[in-house]
N, C-alpha and C positions, 0 to 999 in steps of 0.2 A: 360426498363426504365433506364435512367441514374442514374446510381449513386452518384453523385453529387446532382443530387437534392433530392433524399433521405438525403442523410448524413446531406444537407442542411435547410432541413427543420424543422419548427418551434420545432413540436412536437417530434421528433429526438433528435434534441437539445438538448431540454429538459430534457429528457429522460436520456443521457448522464449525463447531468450535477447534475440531481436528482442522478445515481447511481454513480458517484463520491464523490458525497458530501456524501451520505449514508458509503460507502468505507471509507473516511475519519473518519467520526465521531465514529463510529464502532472502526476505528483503534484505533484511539486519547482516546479511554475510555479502551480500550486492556492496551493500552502503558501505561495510568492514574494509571492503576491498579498494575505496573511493577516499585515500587519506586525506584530501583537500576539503572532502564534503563532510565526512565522517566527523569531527568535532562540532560543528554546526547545526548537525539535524540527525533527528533520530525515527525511529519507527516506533509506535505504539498501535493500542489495540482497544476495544471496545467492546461490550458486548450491550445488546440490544434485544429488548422480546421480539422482534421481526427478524433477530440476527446476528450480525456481528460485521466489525470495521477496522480495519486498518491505515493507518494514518501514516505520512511521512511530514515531523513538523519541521521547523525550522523558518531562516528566512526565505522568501520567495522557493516554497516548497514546489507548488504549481509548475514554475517553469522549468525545476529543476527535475521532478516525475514526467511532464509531459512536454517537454520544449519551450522555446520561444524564441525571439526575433531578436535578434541582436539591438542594442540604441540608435542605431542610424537607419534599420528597418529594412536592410540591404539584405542577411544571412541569418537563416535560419539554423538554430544550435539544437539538434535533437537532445530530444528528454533520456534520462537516465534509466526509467522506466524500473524503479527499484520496487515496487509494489504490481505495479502492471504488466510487468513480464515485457516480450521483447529485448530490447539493446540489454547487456548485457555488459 
């Protein structure tokens, strides 16, 4: 079967769009929760003919979803994971 009309189709669609918006709102009450972070960066959404995307922007969004190294390169700060699930 083509893929294309998989991807295409009604219920597909759907499907997509329901586990996007879920991903979002999920995030956006994570983030809600994060009063320091919460002014700063937000969550947004996208939709794509392959799909659909969720975004957390802000400054230094990256290591703020998924960690990073401290400045001196000594301690690791795990990620917030507001899109990604985990930490919590």
């Amino acid at each position: 079967m083509n893929l294309d009309v998989i991807r295409n189709s009604p219920g597909v669609q759907r499907a997509v769009r329901q586990a996007r918006d879920r991903i979002a709102a999920e995030g956006r009450a994570k983030l809600a929760a994060h009063r320091d972070l919460a002014p700063h960066h937000s969550i947004t959404t996208e939709a794509h003919p392959e799909g659909a995307a969720v975004y957390l922007e802000g400054e230094a969004s990256r290591a703020v979803e998924f960690g990073h190294f401290t400045p001196s390169g000594r301690k690791w700060v795990e990620g917030m994971h507001f899109i990604t699930g985990g930490r919590k």
